[in-house]
C-alpha positions as CSV (number, residue, x, y, z in Angstrom):
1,X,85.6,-20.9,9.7
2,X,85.2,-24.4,10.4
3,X,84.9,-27.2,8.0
4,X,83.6,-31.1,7.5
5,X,84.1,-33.0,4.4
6,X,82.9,-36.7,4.6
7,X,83.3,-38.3,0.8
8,X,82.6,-41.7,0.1
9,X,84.6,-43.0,-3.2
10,X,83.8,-46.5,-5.2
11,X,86.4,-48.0,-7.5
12,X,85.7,-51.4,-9.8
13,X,88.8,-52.5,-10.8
14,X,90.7,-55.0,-12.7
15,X,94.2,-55.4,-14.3
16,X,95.8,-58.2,-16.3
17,X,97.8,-60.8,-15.0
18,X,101.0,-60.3,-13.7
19,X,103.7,-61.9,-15.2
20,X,106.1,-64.5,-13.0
21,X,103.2,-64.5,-10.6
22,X,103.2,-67.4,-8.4
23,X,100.2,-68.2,-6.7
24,X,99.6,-69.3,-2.9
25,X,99.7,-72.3,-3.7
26,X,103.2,-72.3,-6.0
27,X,101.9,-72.3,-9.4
28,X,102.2,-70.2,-11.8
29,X,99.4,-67.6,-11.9
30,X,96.8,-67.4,-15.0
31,X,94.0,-65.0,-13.8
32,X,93.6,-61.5,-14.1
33,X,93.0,-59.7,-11.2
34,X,89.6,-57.7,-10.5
35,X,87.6,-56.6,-7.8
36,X,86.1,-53.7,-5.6
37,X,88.1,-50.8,-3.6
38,X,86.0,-48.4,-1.6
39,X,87.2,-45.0,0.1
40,X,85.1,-43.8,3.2
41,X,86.8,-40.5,4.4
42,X,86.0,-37.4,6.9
43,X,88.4,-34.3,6.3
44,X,88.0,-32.0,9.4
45,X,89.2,-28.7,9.1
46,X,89.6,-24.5,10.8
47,X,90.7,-21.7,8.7
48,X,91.6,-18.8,11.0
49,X,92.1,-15.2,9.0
50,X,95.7,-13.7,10.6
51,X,94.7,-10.4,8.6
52,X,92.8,-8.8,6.5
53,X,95.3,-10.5,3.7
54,X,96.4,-13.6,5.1
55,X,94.7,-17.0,6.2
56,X,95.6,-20.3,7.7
57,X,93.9,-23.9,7.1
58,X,95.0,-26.9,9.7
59,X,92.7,-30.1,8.6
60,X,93.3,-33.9,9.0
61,X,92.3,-36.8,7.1
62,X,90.6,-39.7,8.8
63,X,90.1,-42.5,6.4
64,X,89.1,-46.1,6.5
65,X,90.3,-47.9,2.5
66,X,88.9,-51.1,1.8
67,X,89.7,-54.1,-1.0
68,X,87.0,-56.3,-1.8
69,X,89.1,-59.2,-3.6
70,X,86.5,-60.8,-6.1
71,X,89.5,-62.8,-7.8
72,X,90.0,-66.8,-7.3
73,X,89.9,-68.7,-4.0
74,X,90.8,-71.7,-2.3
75,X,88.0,-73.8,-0.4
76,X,88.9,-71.4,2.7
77,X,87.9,-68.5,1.2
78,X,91.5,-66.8,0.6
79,X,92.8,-65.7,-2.4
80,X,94.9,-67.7,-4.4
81,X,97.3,-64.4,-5.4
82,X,99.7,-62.7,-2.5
83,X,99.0,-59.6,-3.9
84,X,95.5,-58.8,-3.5
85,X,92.9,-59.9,0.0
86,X,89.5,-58.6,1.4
87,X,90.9,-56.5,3.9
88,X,91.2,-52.7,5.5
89,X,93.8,-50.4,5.6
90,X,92.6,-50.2,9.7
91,X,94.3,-52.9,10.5
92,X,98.4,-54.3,10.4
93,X,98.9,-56.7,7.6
94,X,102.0,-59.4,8.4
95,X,103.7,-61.7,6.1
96,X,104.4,-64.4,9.0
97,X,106.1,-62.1,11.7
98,X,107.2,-59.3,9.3
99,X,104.9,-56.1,9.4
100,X,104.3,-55.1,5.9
101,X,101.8,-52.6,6.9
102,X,100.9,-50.3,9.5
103,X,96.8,-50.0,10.5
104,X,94.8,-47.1,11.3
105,X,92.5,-44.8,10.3
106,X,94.6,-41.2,10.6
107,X,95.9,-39.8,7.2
108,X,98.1,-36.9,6.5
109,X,97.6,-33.7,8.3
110,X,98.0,-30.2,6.3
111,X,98.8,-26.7,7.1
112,X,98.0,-24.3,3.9
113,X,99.0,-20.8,4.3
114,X,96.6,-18.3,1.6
115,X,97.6,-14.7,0.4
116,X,94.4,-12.6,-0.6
117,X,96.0,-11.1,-3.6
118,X,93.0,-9.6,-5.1
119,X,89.3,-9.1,-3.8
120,X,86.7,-7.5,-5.1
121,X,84.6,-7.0,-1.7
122,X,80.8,-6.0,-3.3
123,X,79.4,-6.8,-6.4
124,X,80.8,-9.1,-9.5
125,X,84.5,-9.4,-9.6
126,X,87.4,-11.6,-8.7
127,X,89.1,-12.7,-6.1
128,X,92.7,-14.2,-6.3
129,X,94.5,-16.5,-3.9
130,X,97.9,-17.6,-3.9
131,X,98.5,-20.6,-1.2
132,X,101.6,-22.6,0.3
133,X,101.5,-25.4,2.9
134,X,102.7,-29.1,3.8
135,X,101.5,-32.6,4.2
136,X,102.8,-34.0,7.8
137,X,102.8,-37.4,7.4
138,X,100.7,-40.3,9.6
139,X,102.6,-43.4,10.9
140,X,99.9,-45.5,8.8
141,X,102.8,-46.6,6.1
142,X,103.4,-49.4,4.0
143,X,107.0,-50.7,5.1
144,X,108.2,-52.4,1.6
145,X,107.4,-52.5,-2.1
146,X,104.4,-54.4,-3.3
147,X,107.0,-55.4,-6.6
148,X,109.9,-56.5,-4.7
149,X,111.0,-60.0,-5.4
150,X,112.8,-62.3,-3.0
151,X,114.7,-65.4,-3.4
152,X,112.8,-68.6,-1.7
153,X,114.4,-71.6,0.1
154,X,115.3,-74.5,-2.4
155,X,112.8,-76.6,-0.1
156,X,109.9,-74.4,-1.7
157,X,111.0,-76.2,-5.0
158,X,111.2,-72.5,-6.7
159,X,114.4,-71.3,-7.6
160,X,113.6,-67.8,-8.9
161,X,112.8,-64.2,-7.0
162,X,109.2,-64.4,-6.3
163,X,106.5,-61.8,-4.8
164,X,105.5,-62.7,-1.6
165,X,102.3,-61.6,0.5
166,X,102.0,-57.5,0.7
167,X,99.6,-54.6,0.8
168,X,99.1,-52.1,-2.0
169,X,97.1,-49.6,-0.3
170,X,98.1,-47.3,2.4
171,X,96.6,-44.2,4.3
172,X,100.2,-42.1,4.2
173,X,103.2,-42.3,1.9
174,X,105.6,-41.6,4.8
175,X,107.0,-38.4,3.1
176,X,106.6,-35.0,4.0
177,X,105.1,-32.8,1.0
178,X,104.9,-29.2,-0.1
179,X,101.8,-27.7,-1.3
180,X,101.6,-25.2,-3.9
181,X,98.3,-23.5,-5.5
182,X,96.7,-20.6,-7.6
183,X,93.0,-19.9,-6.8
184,X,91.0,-17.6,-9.2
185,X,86.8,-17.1,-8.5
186,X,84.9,-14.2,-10.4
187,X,80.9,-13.2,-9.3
188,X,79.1,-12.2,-12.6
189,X,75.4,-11.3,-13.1
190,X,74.5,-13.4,-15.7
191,X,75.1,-17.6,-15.8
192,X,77.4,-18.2,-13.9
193,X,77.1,-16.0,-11.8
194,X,80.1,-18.3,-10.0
195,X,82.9,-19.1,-11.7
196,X,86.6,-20.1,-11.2
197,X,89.0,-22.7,-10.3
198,X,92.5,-23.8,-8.1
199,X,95.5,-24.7,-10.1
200,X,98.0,-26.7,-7.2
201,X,100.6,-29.6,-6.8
202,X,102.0,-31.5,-4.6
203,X,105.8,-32.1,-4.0
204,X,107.3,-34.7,-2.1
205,X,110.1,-33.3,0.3
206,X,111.7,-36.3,1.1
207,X,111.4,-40.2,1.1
208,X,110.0,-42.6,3.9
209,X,112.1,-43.8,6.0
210,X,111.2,-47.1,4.4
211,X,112.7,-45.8,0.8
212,X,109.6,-44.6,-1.0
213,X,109.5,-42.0,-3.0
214,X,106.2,-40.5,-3.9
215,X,104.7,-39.3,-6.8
216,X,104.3,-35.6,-7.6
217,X,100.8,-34.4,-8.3
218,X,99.3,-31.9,-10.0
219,X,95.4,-31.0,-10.6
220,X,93.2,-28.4,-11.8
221,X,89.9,-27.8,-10.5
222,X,87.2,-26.0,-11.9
223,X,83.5,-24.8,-11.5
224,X,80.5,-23.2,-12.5
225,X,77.5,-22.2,-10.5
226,X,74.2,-21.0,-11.3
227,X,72.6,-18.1,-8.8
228,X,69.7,-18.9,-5.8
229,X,66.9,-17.3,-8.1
230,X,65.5,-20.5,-9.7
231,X,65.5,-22.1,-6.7
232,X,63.8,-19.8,-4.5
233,X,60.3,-21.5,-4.1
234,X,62.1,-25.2,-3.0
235,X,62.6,-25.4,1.0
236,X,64.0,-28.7,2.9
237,X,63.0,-27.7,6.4
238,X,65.5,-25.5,7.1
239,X,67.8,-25.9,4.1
240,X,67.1,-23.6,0.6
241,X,68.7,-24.6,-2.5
242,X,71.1,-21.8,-2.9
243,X,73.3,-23.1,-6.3
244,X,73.8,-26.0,-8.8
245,X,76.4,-26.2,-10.7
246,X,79.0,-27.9,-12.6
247,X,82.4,-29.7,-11.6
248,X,85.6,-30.8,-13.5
249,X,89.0,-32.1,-12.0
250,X,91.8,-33.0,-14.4
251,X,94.9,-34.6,-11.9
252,X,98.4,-36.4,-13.1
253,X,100.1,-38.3,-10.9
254,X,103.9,-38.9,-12.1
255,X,106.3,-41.6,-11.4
256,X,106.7,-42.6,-7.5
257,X,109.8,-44.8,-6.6
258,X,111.2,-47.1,-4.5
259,X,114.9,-47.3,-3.2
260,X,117.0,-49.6,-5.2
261,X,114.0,-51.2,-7.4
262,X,113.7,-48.0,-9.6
263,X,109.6,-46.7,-10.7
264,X,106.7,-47.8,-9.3
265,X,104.5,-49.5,-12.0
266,X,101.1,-48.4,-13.3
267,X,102.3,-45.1,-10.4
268,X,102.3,-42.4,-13.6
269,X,98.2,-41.4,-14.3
270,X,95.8,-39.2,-15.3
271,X,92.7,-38.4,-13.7
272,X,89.5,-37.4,-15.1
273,X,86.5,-36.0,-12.9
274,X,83.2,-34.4,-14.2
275,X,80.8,-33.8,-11.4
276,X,77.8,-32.1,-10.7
277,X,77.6,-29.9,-7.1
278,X,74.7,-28.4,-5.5
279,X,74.9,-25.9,-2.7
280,X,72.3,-25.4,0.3
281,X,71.9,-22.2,2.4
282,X,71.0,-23.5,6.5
283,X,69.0,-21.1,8.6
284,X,70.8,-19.9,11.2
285,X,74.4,-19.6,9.2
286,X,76.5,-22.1,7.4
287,X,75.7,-24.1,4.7
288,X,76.3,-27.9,2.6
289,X,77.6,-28.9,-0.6
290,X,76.4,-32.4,-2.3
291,X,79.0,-32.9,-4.8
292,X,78.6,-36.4,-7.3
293,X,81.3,-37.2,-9.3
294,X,82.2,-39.7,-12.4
295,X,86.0,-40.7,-12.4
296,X,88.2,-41.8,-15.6
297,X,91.7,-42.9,-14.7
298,X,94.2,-43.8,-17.5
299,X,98.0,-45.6,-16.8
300,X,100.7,-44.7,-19.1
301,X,102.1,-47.2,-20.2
302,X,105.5,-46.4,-20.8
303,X,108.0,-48.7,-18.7
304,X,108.1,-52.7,-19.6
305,X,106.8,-53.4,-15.7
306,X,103.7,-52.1,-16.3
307,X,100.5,-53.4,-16.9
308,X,97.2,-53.1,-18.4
309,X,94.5,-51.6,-16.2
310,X,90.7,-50.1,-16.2
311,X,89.2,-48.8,-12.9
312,X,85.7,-47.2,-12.7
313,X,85.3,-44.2,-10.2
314,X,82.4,-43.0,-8.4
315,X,81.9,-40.3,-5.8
316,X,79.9,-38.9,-3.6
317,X,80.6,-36.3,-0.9
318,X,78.9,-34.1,1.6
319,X,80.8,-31.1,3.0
320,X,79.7,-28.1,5.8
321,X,81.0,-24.5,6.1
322,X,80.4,-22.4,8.8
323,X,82.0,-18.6,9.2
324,X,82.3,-18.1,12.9
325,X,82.0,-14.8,13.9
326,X,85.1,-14.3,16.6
327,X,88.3,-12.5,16.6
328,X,91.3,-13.7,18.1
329,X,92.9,-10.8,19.3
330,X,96.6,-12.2,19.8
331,X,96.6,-14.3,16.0
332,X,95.1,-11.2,14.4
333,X,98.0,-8.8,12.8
334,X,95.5,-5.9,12.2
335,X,94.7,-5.5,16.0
């Protein structure tokens, strides 16, 4: 099978000032800090059955993240804060000669391994998966911690640690992760006739090599979906409405680190995602999903470095399957 995911994701943000913040311009900062981030990503993907049992998925992430700083500025146009710019994750970010950031548009790649450990083959019933893969990391890294302080010349006339220009964003974390996940589906007759979710997490295997340590992930994923029947009479050229349904993601982030300067603030979340997903059927084989989604993020609030913040989360996403009907003889174990 081969598979395209192209998802388009719109955050409005803002968080409260941060404190001992000194400003482009020296002074000590007194704005909160707001503006836009958007997500445009394609996820390309083959899953090739081994056996009648076992399946492999190889996919890669190409992603372009963008800030939209809406924040003060100076008569130039820049912002007045060192942490937060208009700019793209596509390109390098420098703090005079230093690279703070590495620019590009390659995420993670992932290899998922998937047991069939139950299968109903006709008529309603389950089907159970049990998976395990990794995340291979992309050189698209951010080299330090946006919260590290550093001491500044007595010619600056500032005699305290101070943040200097950095990047919060970043396509990879620079860490190699484990994948772990649970996938249960039942077919019914009555509404839904769908049903089921995945159950997974994600464990970093190690740090980058520029001392971050990730956060662990977890997320549970569910949906419902209704049969073709009510939709039977609606054609769009060569696409038929074949399911609508219903969406919800919970995910929790826990605490990422970095060497010597302890947790990451605001890093431990949770994730809220209701959505609504509607399936077409396309002549010929293969088929699209339209999936729109609401996002609710919340910050714990637990460690004296962090700091108030309210982000608003919408989605889109369009995604293509396609079951190819080949064999290859020297991957498949049943031959």
């Amino acid at each position: 099978m081969v598979f395209g995911d192209v998802a388009y994701q719109h955050f409005d943000w803002w968080h409260e000032m941060i404190p001992e913040a000194i400003d482009i311009n020296g002074n000590q900062e007194d704005f909160n800090h707001y503006g836009l981030f958007k997500n445009k990503a394609i996820n390309l993907g083959l899953t090739i059955g081994l056996n009648d049992y076992w399946n492999i998925t190889i996919s890669q992430m190409i992603s372009e993240r963008c800030m939209e700083w809406e924040g003060p500025v100076d008569e130039d146009g820049n912002s007045l804060t060192v942490h937060h710019r208009t700019e793209c994750s596509s390109s390098d970010f420098f703090d005079d000669e230093k690279r703070i950031a590495f620019g590009g548009y390659l995420g993670d790649a992932r290899i998922n391994f998937r047991y069939l450990l139950f299968n109903q083959a006709k008529g309603p019933g389950a089907r159970f998966f049990l998976g395990v893969g990794f995340d291979i990391p992309s050189p698209n890294v951010i080299t330090e911690s946006p919260w590290e302080k550093i001491d500044i010349t007595p010619d600056d006339g500032i005699d305290d640690p101070v943040y200097t220009p950095h990047r919060h964003f970043y396509l990879s974390d620079g860490a190699y992760k484990m994948n772990l996940e649970l996938q249960f589906f039942k077919k019914r007759m009555q509404y839904p006739v769908f049903w089921g979710g995945t159950l997974s997490g994600n464990f970093p295997l190690n740090d980058s090599r520029y001392g971050f340590s990730p956060s662990p992930r977890y997320q549970l994923s569910l949906l419902a979906m209704s049969s073709s029947l009510p939709f039977k009479k609606i054609k769009l050229g060569k696409l038929s409405i074949s399911s609508v349904g219903f969406t919800f993601t919970v995910a929790h982030a826990g605490r990422s680190k970095w060497e010597g300067l302890g947790d990451t603030p605001n890093s431990k979340s949770i994730l809220y995602v209701p959505g609504i997903n509607i399936l077409f059927g396309l002549e010929g084989g293969g088929g699209f999903g339209l999936n729109l989604t609401r996002g609710f993020e919340y910050y714990f609030n637990e460690n004296e470095s962090d700091i108030e913040e309210k982000t608003k989360i919408y989605g889109i996403s369009l995604s293509y399957r396609k079951v190819l009907d080949k064999v290859i003889d020297k991957l498949y174990w049943g031959k």
